[in-house]
C-alpha positions in Angstrom: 25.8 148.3 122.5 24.0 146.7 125.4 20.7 146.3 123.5 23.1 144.7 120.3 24.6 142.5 123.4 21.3 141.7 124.2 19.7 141.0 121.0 22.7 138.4 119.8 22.3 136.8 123.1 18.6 136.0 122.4 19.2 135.1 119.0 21.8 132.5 121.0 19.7 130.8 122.9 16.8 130.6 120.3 19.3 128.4 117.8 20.8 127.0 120.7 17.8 124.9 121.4 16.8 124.2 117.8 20.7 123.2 117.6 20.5 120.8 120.8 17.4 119.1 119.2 14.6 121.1 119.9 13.0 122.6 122.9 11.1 122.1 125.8 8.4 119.3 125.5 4.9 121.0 126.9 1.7 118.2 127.4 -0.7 120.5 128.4 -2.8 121.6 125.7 -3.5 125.2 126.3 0.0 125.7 127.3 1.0 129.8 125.8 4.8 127.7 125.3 5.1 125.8 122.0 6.6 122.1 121.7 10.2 123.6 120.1 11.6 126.6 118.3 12.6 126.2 114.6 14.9 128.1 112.9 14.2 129.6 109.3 16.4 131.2 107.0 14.8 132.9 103.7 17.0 134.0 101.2 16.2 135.9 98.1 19.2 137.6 95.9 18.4 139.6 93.1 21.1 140.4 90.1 20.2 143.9 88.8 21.6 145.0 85.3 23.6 148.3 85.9 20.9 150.2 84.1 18.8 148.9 86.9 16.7 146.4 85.7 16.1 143.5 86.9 18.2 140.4 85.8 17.6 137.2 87.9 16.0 136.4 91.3 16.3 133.7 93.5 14.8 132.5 96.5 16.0 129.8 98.9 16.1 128.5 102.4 19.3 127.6 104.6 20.4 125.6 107.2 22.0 125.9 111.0 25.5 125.2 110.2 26.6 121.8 111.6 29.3 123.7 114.3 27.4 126.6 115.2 26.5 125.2 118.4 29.4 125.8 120.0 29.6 129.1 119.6 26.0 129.6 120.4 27.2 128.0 123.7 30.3 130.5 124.2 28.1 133.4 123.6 25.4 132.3 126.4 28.4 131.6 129.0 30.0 134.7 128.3 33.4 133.2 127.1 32.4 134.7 123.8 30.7 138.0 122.4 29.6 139.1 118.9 31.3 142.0 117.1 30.1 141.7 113.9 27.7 139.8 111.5 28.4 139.2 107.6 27.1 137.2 104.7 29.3 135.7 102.4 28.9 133.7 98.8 31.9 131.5 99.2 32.1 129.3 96.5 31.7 129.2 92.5 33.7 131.6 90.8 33.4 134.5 92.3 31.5 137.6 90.3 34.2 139.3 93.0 37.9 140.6 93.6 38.4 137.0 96.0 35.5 136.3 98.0 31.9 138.3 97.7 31.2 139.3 101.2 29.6 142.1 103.3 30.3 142.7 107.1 28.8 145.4 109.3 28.9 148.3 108.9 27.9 147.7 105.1 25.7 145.1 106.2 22.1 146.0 107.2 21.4 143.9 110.3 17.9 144.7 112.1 15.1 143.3 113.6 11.6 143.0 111.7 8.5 143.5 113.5 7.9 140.1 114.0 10.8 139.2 115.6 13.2 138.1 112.3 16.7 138.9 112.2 17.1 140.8 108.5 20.2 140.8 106.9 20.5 142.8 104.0 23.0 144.5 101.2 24.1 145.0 97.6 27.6 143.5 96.4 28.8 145.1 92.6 30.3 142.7 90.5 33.9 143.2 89.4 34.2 140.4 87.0 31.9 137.8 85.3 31.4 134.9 87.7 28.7 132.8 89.7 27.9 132.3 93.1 26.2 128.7 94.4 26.9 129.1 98.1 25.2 131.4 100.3 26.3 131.8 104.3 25.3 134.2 107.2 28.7 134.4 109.9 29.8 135.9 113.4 32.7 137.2 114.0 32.9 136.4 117.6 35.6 137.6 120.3 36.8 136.2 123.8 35.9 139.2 126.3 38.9 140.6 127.9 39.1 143.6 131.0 39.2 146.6 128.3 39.2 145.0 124.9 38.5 142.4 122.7 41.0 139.2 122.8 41.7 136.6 120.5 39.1 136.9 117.0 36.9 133.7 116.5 34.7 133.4 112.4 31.7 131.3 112.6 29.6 130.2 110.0 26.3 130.4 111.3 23.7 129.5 108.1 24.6 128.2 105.5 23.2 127.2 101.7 24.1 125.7 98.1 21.9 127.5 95.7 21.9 126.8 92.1 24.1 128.6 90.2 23.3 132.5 89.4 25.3 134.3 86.7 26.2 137.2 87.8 28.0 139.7 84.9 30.9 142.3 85.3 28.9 145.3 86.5 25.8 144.0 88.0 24.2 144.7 91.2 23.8 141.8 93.6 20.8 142.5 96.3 20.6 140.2 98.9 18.2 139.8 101.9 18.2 137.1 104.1 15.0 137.0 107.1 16.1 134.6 109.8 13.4 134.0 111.8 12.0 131.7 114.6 8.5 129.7 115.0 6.9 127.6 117.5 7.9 124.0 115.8 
């Protein structure tokens, strides 16, 4: 739990200072610190026939949601922490009983070797539909003495996509790699 703590923490202050402009400014020219951290957010979701085959793919790239900020800046004070991480396609009409979204512990959240946050899953389709939104969230909560107080969702990324058909039956595979560079 600490090492989750710690991890979601990091990831905090990383987008923190991509979402308060950019980071530190460095002149000297063999400096090991960069000019800025950028955030990245690679999508790919694949629609797999129920036989297996393949159907569609597509790959995108998201943005920092305009609010997330804030709760970046709870989670470094303390006043928040992070219980759980999801990815949700919101919008179009959903391929899904409401709203087609996975949460941990059926979301795959883990760190690649190079530092990227990966979140990952598989969705079935219940119903012919389309998805055009894409979004990674936090569900965060104010720390109490023995338990978690009062639940806060955050939108964290966030993407419209062009529309994928996704059929009654289908498999949709998602992956999104959240990474951060030296900007």
């Amino acid at each position: 739990m600490r090492q989750k703590k710690l991890f979601g923490l990091g990831m905090a202050v990383a987008l923190m200072v991509v979402a308060c402009g950019g980071g530190p400014t460095v002149e000297a020219a063999n400096s090991p610190l960069g000019n800025s951290i950028a955030v990245h957010g690679d999508w790919t979701i694949e629609v797999h026939n129920p036989d297996g085959s393949p159907h569609a793919r597509h790959d995108f790239s998201n943005a920092m949601w305009a609010t997330a900020h804030i709760a970046l800046s709870r989670i470094l004070t303390g006043e928040r922490e992070i219980v759980r991480w999801g990815v949700e396609f919101p919008f179009g009409s959903s391929p899904c009983d409401l709203v087609c979204a996975l949460t941990e512990p059926d979301l795959i959240v883990e760190t690649s070797e190079d530092g990227a946050v990966r979140l990952s899953g598989s969705i079935t389709a219940t119903r012919d539909g389309t998805i055009n939104a894409a979004r990674s969230t936090l569900v965060l909560c104010t720390p109490q003495a023995t338990s978690c107080g009062f639940l806060e969702f955050q939108i964290l990324t966030s993407a419209d996509v062009a529309e994928v058909a996704v059929l009654e039956g289908q498999l949709i595979e998602f992956e999104v790699l959240i990474s951060f560079t030296d900007g």
